[in-house]
C-alpha positions in Angstrom: -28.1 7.7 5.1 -28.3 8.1 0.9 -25.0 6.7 0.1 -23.7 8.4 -3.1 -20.0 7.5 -2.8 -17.9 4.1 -1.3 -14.3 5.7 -0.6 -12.2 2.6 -0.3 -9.3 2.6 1.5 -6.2 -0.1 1.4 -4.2 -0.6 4.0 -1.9 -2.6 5.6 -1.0 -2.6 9.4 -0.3 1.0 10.4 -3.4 1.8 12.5 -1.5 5.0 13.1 -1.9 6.3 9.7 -5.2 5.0 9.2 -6.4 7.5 12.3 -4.7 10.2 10.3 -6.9 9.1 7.5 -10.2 8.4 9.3 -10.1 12.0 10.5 -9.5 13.6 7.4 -12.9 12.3 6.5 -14.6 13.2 9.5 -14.4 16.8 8.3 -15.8 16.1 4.9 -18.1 18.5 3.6 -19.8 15.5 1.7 -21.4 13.3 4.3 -23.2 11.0 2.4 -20.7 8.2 1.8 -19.4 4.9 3.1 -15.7 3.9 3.7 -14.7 0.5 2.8 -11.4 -0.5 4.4 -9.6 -3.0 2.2 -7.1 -4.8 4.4 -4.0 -6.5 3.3 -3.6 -9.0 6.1 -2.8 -6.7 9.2 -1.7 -8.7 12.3 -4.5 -9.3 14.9 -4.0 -6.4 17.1 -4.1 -4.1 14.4 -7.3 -6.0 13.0 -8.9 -5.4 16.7 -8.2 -1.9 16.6 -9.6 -1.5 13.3 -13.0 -3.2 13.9 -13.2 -0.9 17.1 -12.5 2.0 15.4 -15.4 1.5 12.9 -18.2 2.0 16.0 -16.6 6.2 16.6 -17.4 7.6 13.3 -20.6 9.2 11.8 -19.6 7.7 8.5 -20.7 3.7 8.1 -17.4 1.4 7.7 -16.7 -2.0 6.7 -13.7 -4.1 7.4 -12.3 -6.1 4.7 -9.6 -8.9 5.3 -7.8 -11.7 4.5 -4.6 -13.2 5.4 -1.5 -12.6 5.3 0.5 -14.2 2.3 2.5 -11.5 0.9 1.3 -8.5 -1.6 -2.3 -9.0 -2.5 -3.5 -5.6 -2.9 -5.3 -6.3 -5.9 -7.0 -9.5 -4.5 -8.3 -7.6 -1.7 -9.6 -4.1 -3.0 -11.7 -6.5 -5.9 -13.3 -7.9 -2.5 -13.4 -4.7 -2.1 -15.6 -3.6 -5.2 -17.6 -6.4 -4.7 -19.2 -5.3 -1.2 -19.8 -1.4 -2.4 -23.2 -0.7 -1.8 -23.1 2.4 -4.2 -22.6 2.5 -8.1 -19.7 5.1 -7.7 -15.9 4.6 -6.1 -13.4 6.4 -4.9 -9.5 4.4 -4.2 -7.4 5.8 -1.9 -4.5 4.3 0.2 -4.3 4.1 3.9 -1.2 6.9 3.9 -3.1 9.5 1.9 -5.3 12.1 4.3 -7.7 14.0 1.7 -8.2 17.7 1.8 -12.1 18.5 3.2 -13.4 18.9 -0.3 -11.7 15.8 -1.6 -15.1 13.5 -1.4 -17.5 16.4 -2.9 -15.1 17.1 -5.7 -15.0 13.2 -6.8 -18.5 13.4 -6.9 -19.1 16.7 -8.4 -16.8 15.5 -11.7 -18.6 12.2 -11.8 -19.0 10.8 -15.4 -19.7 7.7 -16.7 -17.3 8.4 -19.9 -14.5 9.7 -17.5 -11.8 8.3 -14.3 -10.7 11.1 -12.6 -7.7 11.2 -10.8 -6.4 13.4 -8.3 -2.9 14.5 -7.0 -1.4 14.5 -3.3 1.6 16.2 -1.3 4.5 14.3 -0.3 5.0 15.3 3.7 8.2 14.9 4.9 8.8 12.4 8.0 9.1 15.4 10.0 5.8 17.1 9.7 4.6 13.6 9.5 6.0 12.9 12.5 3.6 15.8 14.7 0.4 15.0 13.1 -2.5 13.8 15.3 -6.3 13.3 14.2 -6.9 16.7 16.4 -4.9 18.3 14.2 -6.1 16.6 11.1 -9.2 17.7 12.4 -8.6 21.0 13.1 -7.5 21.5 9.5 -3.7 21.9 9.9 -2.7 20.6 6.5 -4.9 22.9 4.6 -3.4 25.9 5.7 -0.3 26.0 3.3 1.5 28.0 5.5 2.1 24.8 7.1 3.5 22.9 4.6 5.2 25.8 2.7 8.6 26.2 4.7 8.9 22.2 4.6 8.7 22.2 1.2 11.1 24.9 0.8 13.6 24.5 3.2 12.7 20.8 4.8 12.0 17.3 3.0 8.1 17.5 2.2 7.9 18.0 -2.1 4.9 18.8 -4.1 3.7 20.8 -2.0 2.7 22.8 -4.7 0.1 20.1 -5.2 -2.1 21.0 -2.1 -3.2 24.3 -3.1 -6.9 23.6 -2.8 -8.6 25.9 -5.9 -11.8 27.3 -6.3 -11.3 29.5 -9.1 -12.9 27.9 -12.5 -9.7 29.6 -14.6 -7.2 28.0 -12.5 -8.7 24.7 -12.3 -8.9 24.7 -16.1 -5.5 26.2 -16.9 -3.9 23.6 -13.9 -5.5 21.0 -15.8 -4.6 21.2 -19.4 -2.0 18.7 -19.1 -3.2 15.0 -19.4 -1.9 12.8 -15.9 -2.0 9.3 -15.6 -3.9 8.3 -13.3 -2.9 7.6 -9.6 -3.6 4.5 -7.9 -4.3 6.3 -4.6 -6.4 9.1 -5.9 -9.0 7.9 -8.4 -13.0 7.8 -8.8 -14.4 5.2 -11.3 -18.2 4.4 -11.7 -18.5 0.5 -10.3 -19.8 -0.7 -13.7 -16.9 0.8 -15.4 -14.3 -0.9 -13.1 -16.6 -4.2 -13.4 -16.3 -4.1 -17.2 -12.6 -4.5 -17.1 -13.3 -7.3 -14.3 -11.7 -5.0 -11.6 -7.8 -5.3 -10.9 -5.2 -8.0 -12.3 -4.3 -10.1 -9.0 -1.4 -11.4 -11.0 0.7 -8.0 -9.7 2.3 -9.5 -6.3 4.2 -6.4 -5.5 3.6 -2.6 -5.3 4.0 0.3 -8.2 2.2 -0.6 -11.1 -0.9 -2.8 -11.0 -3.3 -0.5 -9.4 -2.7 1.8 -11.7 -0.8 2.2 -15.0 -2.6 -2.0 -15.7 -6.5 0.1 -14.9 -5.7 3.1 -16.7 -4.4 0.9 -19.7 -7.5 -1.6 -19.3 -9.7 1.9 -19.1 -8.7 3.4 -21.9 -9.0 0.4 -24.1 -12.9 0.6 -23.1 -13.0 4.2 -24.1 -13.0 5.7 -20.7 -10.6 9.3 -20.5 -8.0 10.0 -18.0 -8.9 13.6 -16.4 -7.0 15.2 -13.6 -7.6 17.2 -10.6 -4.9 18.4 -9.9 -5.3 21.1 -7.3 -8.8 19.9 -7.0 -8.9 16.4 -5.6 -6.3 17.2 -2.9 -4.4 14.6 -0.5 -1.7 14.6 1.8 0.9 11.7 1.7 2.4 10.5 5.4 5.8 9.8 4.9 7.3 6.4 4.3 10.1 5.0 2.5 9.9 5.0 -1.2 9.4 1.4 -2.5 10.9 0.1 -5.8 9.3 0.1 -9.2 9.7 -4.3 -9.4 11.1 -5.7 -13.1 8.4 -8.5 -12.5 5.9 -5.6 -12.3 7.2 -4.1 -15.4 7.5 -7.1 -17.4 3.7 -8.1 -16.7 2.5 -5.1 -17.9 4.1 -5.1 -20.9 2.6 -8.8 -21.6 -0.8 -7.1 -20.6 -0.2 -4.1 -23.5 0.7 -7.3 -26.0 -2.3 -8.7 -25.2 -4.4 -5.5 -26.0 -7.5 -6.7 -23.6 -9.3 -4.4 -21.6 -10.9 -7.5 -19.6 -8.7 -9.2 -17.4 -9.0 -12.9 -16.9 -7.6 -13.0 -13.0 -9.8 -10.2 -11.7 -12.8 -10.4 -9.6 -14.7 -13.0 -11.6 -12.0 -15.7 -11.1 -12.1 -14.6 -7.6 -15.8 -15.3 -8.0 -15.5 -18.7 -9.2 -13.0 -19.8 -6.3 -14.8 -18.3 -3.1 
């Protein structure tokens, strides 16, 4: 297989949602990529179930761990980077099912000068709740009709967001506003992610440093923010929102201060350890 694309995935336990996941990719149009799961430290049954799920897809996987000792996202999607066997990326998270196009679109938009970032659906626990790879599978989050009461009279929101587009006009006219970029939806040449040395490991705890720290460190370098909105579609399983941390906050504004696009506790400290 000609791998044009690495899609990697973080997760952390929920083997569950993974599945949701996996089988949103199985209906890819776009075939010709690899998925890279970036694992957080799941416990030991979930880490069996993983490495026997990689053996029922068409699509080639890799398992990426390492143990358990609190938040390490960062730490383990540079591992991450490191073992990508194509020059182009795609990040997602391990609650995020993409729309069949979502792979093809990434790649269609690739640009050297440019990180694209997409936009997802926020599903409500209950629809959440009935999903099941079949009906991943069977496309039952891309008909809107779906998702359209939930959003109106239930708990899902954006819902807006998963309107799929194939009109030129509209994909223009839904773009002209400038989005930051979204760690779970994002596609980033590897050299461009390497020239920042990948993520800051110094973020311990979710919201910002997969993110707001890269698009910061990106722009710096000259690289441009673009959306795809309505383009690059996901869906969001439902889980409890988690806080936006001060110790996040307060990092990154010592990051802006410093005005460096290169991070000094990315992947090539990691290098030096390992």
């Amino acid at each position: 297989m000609n791998i044009q694309v690495s899609v990697i995935i973080a997760v952390y336990n929920r083997s569950d949602y993974l599945k949701l996941v996996l089988a949103g990719f199985e209906r890819q149009t776009l075939k010709d990529f690899e998925i890279i799961i970036a694992d957080d430290g799941s416990n030991e049954n979930v880490v069996k179930e993983i490495k026997n799920l990689t053996e029922r897809y068409y699509f080639p996987i890799t398992h990426i761990w390492h143990e358990d000792k609190g938040f390490r996202k960062n730490k383990i999607l540079n591992k991450a980077i490191i073992s990508a066997s194509s020059g182009f990326l795609i990040f997602i998270d391990g609650d995020c099912v993409p729309h069949r196009e979502f792979v093809r679109e990434h790649v269609k938009y690739k640009n050297d000068a440019i990180c694209y970032t997409g936009r997802r659906v926020n599903l409500s626990e209950k629809i959440t709740k009935i999903l099941t790879p079949e009906k991943i599978r069977d496309g039952y989050l891309e008909r809107e009709l779906n998702l359209i009461p939930d959003g109106i009279f239930g708990n899902s929101y954006d819902v807006e967001k998963g309107f799929y587009f194939r009109n030129n006009f509209l994909r223009k006219y839904f773009n002209k506003k400038k989005r930051d970029l979204l760690g779970c939806n994002f596609s980033i040449s590897k050299d461009n992610i390497m020239r920042i040395n990948g993520f800051d490991e110094r973020y311990e705890a979710p919201s910002i440093g997969e993110d707001s720290d890269v698009q910061y460190r990106f722009e710096l370098n000259g690289i441009k923010i673009k959306s795809l909105n309505n383009i690059a579609v996901q869906y969001h399983l439902y889980h409890k929102l988690q806080e936006r941390l001060k110790v996040n906050l307060e990092l990154f504004e010592k990051v802006k201060k410093s005005g460096l696009a290169f991070t000094q506790f990315g992947i090539e400290k990691q290098s030096i350890k390992s």
